[in-house]
PDB file of N, CA, C and O in Angstrom:
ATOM      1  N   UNK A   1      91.356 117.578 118.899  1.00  0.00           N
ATOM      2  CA  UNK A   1      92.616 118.291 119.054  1.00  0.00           C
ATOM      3  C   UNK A   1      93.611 117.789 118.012  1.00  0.00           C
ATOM      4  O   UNK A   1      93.934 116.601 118.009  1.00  0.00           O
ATOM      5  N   UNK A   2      94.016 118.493 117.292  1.00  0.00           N
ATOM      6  CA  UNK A   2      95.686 118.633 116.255  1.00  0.00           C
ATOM      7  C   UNK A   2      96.570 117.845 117.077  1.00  0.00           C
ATOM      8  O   UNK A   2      96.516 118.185 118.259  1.00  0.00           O
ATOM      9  N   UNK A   3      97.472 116.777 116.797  1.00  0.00           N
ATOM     10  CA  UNK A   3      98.267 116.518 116.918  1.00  0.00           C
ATOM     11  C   UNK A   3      99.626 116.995 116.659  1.00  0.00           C
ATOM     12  O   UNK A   3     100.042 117.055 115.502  1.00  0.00           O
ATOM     13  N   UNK A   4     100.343 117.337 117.661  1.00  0.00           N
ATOM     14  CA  UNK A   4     101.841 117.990 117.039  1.00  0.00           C
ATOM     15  C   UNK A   4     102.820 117.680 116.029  1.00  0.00           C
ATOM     16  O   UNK A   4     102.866 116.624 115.398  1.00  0.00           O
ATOM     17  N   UNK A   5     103.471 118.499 115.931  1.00  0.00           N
ATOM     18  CA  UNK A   5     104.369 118.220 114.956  1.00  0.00           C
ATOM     19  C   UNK A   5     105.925 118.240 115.526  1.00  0.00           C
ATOM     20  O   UNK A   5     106.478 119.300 115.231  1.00  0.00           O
ATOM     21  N   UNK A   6     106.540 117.570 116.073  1.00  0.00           N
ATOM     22  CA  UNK A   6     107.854 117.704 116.582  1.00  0.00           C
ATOM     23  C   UNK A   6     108.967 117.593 115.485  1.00  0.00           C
ATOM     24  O   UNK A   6     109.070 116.892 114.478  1.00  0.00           O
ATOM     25  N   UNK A   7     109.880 118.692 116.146  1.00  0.00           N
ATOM     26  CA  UNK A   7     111.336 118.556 115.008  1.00  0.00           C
ATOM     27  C   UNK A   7     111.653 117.162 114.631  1.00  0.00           C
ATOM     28  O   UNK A   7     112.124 116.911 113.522  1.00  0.00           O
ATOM     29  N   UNK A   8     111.409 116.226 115.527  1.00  0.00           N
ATOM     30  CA  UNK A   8     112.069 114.936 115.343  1.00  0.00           C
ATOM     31  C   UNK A   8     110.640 113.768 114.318  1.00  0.00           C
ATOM     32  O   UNK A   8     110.804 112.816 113.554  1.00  0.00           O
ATOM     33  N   UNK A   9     109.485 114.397 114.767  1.00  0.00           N
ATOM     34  CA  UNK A   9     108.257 114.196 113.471  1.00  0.00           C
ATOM     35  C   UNK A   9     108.828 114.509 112.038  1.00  0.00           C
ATOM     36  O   UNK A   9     109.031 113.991 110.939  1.00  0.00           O
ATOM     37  N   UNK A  10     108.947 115.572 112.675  1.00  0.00           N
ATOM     38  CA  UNK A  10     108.856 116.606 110.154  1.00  0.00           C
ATOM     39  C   UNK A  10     110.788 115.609 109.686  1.00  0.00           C
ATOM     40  O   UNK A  10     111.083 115.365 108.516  1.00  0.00           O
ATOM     41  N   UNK A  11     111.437 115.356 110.506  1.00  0.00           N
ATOM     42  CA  UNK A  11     112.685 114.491 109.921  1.00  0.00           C
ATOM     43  C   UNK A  11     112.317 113.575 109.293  1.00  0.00           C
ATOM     44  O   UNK A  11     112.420 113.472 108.071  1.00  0.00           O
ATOM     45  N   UNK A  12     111.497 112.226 110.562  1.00  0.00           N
ATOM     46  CA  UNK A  12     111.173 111.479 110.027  1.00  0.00           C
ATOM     47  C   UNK A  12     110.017 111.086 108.897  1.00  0.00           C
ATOM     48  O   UNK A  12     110.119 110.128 108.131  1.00  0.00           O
ATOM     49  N   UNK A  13     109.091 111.853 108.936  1.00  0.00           N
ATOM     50  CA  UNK A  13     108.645 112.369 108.123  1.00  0.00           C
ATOM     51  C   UNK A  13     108.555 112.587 106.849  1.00  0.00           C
ATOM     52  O   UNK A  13     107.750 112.175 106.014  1.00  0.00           O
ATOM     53  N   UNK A  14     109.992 113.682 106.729  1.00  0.00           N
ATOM     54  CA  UNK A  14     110.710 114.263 105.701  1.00  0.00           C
ATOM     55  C   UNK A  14     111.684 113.163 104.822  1.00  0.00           C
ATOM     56  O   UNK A  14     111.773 113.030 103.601  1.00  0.00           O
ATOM     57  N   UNK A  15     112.326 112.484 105.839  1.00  0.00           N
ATOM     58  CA  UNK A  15     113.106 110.875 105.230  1.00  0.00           C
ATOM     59  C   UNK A  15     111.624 109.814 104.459  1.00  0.00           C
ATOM     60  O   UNK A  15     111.712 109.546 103.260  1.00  0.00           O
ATOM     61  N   UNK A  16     110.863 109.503 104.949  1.00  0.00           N
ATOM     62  CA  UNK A  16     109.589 109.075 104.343  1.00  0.00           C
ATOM     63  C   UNK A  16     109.158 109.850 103.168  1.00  0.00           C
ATOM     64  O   UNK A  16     109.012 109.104 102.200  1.00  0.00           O
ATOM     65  N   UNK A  17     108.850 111.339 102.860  1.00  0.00           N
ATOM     66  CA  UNK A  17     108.591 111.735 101.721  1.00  0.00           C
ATOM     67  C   UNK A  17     109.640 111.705 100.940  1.00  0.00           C
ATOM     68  O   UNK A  17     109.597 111.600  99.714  1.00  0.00           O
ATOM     69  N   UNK A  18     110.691 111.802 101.661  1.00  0.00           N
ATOM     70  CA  UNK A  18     111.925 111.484  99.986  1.00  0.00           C
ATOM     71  C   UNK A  18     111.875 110.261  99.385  1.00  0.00           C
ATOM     72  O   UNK A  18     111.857 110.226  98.154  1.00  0.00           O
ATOM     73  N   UNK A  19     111.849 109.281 100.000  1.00  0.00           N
ATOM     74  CA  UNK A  19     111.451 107.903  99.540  1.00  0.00           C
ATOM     75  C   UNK A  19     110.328 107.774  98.747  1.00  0.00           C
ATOM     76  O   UNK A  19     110.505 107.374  97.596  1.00  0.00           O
ATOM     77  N   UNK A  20     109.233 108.024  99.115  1.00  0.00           N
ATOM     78  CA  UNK A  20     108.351 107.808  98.680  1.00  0.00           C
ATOM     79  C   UNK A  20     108.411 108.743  97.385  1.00  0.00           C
ATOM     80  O   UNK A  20     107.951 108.296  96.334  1.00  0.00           O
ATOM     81  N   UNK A  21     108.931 109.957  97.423  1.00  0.00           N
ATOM     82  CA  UNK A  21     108.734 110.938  95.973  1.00  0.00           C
ATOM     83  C   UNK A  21     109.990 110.238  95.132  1.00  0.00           C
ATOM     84  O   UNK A  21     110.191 110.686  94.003  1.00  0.00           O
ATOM     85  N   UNK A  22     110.840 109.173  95.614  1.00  0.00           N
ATOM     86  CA  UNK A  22     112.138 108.629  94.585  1.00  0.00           C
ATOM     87  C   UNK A  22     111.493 107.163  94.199  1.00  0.00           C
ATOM     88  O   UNK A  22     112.139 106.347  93.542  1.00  0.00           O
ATOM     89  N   UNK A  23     110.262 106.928  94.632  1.00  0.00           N
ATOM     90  CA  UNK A  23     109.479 105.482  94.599  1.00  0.00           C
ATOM     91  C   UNK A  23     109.522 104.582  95.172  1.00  0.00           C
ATOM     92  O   UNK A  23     109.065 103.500  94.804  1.00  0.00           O
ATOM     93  N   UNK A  24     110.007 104.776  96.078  1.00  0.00           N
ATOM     94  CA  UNK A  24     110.408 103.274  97.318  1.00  0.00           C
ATOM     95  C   UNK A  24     109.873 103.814  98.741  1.00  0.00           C
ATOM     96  O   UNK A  24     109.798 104.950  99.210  1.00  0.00           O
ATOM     97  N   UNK A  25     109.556 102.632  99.202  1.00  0.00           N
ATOM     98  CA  UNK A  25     108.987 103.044 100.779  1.00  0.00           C
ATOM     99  C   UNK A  25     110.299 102.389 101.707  1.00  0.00           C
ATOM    100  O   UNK A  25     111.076 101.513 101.325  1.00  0.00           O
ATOM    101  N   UNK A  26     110.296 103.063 102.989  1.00  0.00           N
ATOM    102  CA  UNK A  26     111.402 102.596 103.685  1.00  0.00           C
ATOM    103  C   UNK A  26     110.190 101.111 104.799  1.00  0.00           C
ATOM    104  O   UNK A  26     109.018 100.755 104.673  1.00  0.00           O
ATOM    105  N   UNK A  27     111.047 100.796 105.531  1.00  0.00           N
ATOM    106  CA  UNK A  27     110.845 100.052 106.641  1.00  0.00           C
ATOM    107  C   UNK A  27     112.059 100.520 108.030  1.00  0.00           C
ATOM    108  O   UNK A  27     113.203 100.925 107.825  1.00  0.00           O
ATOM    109  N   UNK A  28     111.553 100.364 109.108  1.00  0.00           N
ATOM    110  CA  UNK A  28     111.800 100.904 110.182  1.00  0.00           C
ATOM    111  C   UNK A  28     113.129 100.748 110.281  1.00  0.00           C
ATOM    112  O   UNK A  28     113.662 101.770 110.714  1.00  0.00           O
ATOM    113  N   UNK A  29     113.923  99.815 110.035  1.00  0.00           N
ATOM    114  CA  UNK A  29     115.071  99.238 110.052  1.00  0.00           C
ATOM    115  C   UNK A  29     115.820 100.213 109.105  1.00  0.00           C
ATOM    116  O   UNK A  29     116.612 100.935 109.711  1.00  0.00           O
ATOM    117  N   UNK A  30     115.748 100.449 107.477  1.00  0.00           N
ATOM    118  CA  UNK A  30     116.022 101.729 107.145  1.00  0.00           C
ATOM    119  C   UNK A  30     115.937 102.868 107.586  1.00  0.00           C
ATOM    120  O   UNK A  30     116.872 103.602 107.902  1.00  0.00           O
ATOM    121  N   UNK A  31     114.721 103.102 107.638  1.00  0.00           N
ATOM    122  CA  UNK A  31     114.475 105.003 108.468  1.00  0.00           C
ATOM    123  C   UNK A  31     115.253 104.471 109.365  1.00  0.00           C
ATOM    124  O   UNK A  31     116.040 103.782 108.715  1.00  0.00           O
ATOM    125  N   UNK A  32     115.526 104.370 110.577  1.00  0.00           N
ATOM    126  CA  UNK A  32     116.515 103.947 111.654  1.00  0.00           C
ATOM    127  C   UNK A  32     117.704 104.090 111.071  1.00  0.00           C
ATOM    128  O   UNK A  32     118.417 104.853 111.724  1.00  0.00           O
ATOM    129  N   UNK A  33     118.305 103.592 109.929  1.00  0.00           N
ATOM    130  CA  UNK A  33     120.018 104.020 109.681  1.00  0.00           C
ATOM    131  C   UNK A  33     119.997 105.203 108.946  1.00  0.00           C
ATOM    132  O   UNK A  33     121.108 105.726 108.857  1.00  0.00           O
ATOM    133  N   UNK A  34     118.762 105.999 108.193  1.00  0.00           N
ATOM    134  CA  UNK A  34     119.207 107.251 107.971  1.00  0.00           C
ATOM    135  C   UNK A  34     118.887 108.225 108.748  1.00  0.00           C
ATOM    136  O   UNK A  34     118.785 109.297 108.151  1.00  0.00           O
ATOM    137  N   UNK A  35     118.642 108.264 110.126  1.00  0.00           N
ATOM    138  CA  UNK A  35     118.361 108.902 110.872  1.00  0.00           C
ATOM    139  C   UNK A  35     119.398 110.103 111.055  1.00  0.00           C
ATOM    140  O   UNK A  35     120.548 109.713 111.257  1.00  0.00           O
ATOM    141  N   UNK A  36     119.230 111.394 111.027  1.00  0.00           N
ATOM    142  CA  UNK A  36     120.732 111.999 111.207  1.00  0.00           C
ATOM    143  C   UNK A  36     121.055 112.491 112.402  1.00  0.00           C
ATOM    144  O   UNK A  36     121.933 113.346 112.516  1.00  0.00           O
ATOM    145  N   UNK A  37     120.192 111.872 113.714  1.00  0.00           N
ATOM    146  CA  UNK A  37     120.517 111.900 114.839  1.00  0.00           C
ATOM    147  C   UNK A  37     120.227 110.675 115.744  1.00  0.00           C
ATOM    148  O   UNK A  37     119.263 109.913 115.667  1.00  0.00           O
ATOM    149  N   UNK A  38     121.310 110.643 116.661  1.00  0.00           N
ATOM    150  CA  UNK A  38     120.895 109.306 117.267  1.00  0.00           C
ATOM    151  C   UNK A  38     119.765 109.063 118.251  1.00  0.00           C
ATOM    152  O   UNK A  38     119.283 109.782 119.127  1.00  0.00           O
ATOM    153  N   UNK A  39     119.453 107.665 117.784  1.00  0.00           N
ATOM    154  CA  UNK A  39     118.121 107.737 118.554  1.00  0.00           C
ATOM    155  C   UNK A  39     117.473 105.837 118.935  1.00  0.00           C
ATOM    156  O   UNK A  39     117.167 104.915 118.179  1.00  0.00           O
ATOM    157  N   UNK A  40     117.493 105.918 119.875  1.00  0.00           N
ATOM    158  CA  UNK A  40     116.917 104.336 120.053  1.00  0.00           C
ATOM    159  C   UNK A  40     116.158 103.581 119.647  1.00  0.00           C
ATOM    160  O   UNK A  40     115.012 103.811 120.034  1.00  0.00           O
ATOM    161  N   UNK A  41     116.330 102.303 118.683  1.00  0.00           N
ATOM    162  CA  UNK A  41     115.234 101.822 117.656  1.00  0.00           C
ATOM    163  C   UNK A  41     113.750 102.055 118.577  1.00  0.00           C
ATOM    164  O   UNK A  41     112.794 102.736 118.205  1.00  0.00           O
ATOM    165  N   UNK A  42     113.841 101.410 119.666  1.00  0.00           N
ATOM    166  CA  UNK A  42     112.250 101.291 120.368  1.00  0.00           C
ATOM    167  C   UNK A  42     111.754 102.903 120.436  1.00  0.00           C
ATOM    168  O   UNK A  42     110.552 103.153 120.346  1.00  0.00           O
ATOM    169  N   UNK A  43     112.693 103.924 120.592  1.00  0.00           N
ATOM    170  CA  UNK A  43     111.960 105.132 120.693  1.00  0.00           C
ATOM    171  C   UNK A  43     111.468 105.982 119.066  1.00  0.00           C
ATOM    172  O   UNK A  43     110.777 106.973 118.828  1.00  0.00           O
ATOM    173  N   UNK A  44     111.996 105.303 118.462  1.00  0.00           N
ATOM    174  CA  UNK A  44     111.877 105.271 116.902  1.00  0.00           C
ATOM    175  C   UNK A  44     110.664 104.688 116.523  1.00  0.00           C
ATOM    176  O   UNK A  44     109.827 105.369 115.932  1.00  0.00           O
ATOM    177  N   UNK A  45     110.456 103.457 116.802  1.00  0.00           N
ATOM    178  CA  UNK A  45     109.234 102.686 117.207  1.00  0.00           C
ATOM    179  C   UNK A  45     107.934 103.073 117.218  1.00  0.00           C
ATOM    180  O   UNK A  45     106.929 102.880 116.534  1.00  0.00           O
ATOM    181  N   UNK A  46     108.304 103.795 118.382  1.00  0.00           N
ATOM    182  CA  UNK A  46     106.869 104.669 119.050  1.00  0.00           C
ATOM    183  C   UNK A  46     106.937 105.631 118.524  1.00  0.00           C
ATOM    184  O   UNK A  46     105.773 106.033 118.494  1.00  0.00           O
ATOM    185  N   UNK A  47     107.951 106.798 117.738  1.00  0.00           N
ATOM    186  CA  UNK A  47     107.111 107.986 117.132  1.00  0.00           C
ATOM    187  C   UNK A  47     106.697 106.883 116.334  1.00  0.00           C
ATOM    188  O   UNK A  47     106.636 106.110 117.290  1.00  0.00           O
ATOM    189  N   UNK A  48     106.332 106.111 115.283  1.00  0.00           N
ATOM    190  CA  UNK A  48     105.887 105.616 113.742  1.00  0.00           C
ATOM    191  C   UNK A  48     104.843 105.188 114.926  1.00  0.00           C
ATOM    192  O   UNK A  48     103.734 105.606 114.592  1.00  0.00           O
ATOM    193  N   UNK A  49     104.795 104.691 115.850  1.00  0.00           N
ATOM    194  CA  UNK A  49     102.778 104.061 116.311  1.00  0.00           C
ATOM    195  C   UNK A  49     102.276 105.601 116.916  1.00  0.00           C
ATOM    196  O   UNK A  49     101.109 105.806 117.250  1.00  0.00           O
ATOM    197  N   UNK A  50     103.282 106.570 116.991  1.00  0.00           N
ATOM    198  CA  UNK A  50     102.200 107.547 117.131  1.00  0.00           C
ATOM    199  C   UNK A  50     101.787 108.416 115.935  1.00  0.00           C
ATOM    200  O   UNK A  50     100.687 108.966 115.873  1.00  0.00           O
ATOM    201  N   UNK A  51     102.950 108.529 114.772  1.00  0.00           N
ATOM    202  CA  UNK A  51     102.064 109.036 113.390  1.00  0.00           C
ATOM    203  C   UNK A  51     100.836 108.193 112.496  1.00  0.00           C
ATOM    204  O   UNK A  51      99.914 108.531 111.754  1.00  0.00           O
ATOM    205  N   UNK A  52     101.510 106.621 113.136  1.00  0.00           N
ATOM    206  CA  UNK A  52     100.419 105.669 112.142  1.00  0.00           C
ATOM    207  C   UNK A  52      99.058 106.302 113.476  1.00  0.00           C
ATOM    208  O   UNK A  52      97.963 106.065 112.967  1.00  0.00           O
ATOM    209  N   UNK A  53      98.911 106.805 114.538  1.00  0.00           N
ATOM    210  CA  UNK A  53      97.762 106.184 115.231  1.00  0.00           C
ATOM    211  C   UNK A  53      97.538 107.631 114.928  1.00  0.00           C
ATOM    212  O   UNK A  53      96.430 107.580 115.462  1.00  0.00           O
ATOM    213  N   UNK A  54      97.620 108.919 114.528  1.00  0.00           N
ATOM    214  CA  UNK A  54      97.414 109.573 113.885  1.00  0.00           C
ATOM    215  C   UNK A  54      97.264 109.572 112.339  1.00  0.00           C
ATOM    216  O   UNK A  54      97.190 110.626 111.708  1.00  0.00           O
ATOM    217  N   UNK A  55      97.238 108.795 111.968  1.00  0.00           N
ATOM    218  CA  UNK A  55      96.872 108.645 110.382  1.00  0.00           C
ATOM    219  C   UNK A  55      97.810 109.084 109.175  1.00  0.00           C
ATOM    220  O   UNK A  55      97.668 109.057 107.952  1.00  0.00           O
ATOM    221  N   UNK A  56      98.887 109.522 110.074  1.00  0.00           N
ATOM    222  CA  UNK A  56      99.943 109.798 109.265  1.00  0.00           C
ATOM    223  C   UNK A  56     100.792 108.615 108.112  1.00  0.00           C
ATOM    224  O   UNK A  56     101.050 108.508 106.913  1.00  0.00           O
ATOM    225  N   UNK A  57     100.916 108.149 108.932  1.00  0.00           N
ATOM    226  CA  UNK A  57     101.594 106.582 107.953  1.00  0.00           C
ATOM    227  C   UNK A  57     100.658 105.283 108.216  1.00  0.00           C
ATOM    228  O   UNK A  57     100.104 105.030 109.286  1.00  0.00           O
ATOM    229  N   UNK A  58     100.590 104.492 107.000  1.00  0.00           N
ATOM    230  CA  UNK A  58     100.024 103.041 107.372  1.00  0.00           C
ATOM    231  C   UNK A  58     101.338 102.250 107.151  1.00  0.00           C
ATOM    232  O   UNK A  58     102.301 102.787 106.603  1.00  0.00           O
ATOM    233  N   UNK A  59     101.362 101.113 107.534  1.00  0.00           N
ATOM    234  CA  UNK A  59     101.857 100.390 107.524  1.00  0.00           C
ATOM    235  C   UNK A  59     101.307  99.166 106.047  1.00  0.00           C
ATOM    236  O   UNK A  59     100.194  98.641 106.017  1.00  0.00           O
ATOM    237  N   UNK A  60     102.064  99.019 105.302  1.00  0.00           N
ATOM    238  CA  UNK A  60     101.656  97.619 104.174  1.00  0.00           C
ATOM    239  C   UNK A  60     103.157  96.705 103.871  1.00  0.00           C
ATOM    240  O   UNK A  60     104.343  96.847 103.572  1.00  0.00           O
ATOM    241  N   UNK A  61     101.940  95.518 104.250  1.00  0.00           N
ATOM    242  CA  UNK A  61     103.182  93.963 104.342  1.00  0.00           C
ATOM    243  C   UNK A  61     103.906  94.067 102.518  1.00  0.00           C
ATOM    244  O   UNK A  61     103.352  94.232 101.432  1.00  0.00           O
ATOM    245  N   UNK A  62     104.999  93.923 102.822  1.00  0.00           N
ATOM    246  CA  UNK A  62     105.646  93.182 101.551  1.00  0.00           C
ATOM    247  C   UNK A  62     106.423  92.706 101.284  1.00  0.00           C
ATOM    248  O   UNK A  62     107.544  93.181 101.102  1.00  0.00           O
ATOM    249  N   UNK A  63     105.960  91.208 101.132  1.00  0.00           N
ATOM    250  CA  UNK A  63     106.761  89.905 101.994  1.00  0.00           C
ATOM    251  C   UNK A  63     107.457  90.082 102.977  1.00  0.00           C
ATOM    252  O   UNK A  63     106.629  90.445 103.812  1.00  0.00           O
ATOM    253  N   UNK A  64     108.788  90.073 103.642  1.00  0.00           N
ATOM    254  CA  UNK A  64     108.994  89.878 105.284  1.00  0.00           C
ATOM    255  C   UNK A  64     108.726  91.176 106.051  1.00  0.00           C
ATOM    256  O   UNK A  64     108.700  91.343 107.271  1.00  0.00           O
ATOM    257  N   UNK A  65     108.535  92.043 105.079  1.00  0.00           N
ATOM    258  CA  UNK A  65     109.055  93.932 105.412  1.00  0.00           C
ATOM    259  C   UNK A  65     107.453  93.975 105.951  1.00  0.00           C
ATOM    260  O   UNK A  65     106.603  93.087 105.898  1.00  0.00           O
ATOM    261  N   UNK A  66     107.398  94.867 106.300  1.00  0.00           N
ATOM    262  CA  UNK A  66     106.150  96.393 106.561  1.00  0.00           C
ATOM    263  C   UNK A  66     107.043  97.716 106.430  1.00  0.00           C
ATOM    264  O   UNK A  66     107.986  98.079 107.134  1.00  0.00           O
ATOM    265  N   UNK A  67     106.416  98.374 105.226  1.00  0.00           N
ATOM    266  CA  UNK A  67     106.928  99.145 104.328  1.00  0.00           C
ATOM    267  C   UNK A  67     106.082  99.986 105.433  1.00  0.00           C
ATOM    268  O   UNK A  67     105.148  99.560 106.112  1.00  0.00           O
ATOM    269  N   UNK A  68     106.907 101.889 105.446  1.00  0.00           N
ATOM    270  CA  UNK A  68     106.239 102.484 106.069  1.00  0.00           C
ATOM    271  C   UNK A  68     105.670 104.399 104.849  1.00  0.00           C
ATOM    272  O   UNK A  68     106.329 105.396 104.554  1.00  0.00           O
ATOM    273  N   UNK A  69     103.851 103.877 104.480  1.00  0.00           N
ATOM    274  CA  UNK A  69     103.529 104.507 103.539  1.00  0.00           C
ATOM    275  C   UNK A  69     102.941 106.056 104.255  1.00  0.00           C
ATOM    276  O   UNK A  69     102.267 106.050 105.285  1.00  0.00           O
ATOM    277  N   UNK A  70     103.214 106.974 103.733  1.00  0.00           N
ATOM    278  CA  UNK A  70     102.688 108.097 104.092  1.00  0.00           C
ATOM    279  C   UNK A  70     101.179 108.205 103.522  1.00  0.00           C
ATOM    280  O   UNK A  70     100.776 107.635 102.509  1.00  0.00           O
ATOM    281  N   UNK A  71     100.354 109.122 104.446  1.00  0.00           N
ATOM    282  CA  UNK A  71      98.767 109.378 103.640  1.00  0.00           C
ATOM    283  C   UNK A  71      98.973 110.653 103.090  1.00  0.00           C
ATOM    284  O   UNK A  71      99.952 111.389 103.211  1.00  0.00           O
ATOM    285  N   UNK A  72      97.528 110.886 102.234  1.00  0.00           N
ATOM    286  CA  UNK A  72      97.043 112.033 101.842  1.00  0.00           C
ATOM    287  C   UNK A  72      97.132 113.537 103.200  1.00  0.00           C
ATOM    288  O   UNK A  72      97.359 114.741 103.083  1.00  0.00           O
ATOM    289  N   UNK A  73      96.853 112.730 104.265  1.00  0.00           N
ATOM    290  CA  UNK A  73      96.912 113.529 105.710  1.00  0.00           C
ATOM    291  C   UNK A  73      98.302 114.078 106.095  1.00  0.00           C
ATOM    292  O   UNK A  73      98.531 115.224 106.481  1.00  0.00           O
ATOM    293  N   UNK A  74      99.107 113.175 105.947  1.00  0.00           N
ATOM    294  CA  UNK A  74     100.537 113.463 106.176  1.00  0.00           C
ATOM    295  C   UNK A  74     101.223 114.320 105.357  1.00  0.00           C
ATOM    296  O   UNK A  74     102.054 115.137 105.756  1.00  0.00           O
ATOM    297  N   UNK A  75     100.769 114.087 103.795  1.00  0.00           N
ATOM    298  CA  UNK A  75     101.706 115.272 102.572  1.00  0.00           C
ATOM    299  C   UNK A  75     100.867 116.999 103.158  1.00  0.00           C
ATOM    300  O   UNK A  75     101.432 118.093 103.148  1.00  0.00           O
ATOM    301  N   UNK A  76      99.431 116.714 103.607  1.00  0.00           N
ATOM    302  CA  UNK A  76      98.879 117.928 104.071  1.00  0.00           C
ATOM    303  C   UNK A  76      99.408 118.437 105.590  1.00  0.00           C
ATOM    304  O   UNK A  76      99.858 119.545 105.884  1.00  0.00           O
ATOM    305  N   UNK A  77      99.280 117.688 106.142  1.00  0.00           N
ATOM    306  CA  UNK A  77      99.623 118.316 108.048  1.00  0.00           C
ATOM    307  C   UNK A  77     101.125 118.550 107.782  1.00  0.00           C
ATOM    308  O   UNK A  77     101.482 119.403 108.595  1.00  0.00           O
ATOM    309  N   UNK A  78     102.115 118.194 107.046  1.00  0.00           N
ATOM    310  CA  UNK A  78     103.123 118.401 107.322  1.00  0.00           C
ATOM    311  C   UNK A  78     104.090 119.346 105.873  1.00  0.00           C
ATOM    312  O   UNK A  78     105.220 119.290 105.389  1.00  0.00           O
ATOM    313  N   UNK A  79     103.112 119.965 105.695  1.00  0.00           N
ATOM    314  CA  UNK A  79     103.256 121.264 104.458  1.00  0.00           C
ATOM    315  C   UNK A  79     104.466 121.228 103.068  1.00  0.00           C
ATOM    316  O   UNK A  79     105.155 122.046 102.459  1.00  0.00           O
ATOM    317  N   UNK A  80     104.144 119.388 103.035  1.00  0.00           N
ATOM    318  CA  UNK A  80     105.078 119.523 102.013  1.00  0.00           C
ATOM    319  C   UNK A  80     104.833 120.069 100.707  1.00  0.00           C
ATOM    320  O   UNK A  80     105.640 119.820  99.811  1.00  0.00           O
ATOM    321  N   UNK A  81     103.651 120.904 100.445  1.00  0.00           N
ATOM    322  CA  UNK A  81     103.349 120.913  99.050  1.00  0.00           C
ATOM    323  C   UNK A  81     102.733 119.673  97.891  1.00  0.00           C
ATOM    324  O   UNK A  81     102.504 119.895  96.702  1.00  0.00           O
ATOM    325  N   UNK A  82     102.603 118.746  98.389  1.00  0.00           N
ATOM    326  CA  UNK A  82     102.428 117.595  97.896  1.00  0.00           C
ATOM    327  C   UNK A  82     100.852 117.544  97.964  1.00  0.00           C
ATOM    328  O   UNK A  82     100.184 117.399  96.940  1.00  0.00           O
ATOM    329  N   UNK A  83     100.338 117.659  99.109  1.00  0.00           N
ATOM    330  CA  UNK A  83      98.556 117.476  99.151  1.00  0.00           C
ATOM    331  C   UNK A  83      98.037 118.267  98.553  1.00  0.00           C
ATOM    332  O   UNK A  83      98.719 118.977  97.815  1.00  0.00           O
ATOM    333  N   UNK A  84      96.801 118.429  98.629  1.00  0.00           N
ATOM    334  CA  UNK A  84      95.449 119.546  97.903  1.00  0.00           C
ATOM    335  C   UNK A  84      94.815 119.210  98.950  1.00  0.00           C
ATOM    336  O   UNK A  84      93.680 119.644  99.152  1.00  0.00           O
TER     337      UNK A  84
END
């Protein structure tokens, strides 16, 4: 079964591909202050362990951070034009 795509998915999401297409990856603590709606870090939290446990984002250490990287899966399921 497809995993959904919620309005509050394709944002965060969408904040992750801008980063990543300007060359920088965010960490949770960022995505969290550009959020443009309010929302509780822990519930913030859990969407990113439910796109990473969907394969959407991995997580990679760099030094104190865990940077949050989008996949090949994610530029495709979420129709940015970016995948093949």
């Amino acid at each position: 079964m497809r995993p959904l795509r919620t309005k509050k998915q394709r944002i965060i999401m969408g904040l992750i591909f801008k980063a990543a297409g300007e060359g920088c990856f965010l960490n949770i603590r960022t995505l969290h202050e550009r959020l443009p709606y309010t929302c509780a870090y822990g519930s913030l939290r859990r969407s990113i362990e439910h796109l990473e446990e969907n394969k959407f984002l991995v997580k990679e250490r760099a030094g104190l951070s865990v940077l949050l990287v989008p996949t090949k899966l994610a530029y495709d399921w979420f129709d940015t034009g970016r995948g093949s």
